[in-house]
C-alpha positions as CSV (number, residue, x, y, z in Angstrom):
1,X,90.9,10.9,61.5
2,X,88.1,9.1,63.5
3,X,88.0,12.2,65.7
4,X,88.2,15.2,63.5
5,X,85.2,13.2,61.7
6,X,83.0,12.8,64.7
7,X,84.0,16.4,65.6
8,X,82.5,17.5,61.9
9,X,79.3,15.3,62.9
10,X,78.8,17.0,66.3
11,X,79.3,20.4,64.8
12,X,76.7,19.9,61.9
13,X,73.8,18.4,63.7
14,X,74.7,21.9,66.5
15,X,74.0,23.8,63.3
16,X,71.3,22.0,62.3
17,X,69.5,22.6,65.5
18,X,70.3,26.2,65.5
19,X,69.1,26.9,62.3
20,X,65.9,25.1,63.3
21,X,65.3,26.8,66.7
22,X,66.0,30.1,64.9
23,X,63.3,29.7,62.6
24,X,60.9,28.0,64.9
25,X,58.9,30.8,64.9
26,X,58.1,31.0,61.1
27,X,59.7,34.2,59.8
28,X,61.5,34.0,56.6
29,X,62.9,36.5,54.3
30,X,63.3,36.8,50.4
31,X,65.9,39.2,49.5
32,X,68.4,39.6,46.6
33,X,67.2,41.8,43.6
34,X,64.8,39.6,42.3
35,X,63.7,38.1,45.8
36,X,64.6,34.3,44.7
37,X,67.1,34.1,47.7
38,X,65.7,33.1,50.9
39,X,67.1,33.6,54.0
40,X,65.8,33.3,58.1
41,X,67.9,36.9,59.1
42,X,66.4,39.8,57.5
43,X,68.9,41.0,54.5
44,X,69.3,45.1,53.0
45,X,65.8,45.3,51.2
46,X,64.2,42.4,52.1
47,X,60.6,41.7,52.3
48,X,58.9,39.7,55.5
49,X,57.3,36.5,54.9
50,X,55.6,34.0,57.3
51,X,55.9,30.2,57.3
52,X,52.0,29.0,55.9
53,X,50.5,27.0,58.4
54,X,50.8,22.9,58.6
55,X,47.8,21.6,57.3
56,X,45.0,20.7,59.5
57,X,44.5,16.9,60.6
58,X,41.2,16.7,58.7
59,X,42.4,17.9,55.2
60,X,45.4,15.3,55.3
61,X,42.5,12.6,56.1
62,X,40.5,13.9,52.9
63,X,43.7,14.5,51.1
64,X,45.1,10.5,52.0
65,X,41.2,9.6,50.9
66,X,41.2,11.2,47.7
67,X,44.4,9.6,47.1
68,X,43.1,6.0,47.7
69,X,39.7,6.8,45.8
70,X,41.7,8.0,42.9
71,X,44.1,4.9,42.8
72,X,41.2,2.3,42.8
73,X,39.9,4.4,39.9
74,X,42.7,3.9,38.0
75,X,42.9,0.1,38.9
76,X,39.6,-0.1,37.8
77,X,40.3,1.8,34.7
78,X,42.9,-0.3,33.7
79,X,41.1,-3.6,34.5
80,X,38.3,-2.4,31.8
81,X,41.1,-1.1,29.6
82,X,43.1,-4.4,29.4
83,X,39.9,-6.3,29.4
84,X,39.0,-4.3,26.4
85,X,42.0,-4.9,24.8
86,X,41.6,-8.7,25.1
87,X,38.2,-8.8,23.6
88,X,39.3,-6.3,20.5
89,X,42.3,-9.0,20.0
90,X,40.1,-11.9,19.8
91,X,37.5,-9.9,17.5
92,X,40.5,-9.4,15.4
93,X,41.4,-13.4,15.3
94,X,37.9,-14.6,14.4
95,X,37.7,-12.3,11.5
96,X,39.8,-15.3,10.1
97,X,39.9,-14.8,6.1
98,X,40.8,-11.1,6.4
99,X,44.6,-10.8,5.8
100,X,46.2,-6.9,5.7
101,X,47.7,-6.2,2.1
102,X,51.3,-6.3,2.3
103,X,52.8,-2.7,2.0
104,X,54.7,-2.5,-1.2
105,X,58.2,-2.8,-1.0
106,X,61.2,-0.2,-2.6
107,X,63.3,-1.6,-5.0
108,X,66.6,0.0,-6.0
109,X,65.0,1.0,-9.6
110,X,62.1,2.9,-8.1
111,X,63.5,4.8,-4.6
112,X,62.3,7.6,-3.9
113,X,60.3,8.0,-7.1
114,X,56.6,8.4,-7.1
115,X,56.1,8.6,-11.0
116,X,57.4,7.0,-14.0
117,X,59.2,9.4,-16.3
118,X,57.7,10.0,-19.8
119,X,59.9,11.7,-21.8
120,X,58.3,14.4,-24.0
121,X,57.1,13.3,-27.6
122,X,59.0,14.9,-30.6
């Protein structure tokens, strides 16, 4: 079992390599009616489409910068916001005398009704 297992290994990573030296040079092709299937060996009416470049080492700099501006911004922007917060709560406390109204509550005899009922004078 051991060795029909490391065969299986063995013969996955030798496709796995393949597939990758086989498309090393960046050629892929969309085919199917629709062209949502993509394949690396030109298929019956397929269309030609190169690999897009790796991005250059200067816009992943800019891109990993942007990133780190853009987190301290939010850190920043939740520090205020949860200093905000605190100050609003303690605003709310001093206003000391100021209770909310209850909301009233629904009794069996009045569910869902909105009006009394007047019945018609004879």
């Amino acid at each position: 079992m051991k060795c029909l297992l490391g065969v299986t290994v063995l013969v996955q990573m030798a496709l796995a390599i393949s597939v990758n030296a086989f498309a090393a040079d960046g050629t892929i092709y969309r085919c199917g009616p629709d062209g949502r299937q993509w394949s690396q060996m030109p298929c019956e009416g397929s269309v030609r489409v190169t690999k897009p470049q790796d991005p250059e080492a200067e816009d992943v700099a800019l891109a990993k910068a942007r990133a780190s501006s853009d987190a301290k911004l939010a850190a920043q922007m939740r520090t205020e916001r949860l200093q905000r917060e605190r100050e609003q709560s303690r605003h709310i406390s001093q206003a000391g005398g100021i209770k909310p109204t209850p909301m009233p509550t629904t009794t069996a005899s009045n569910a869902g009704t909105k009006y009394k009922y007047i019945p018609p004078k004879k």
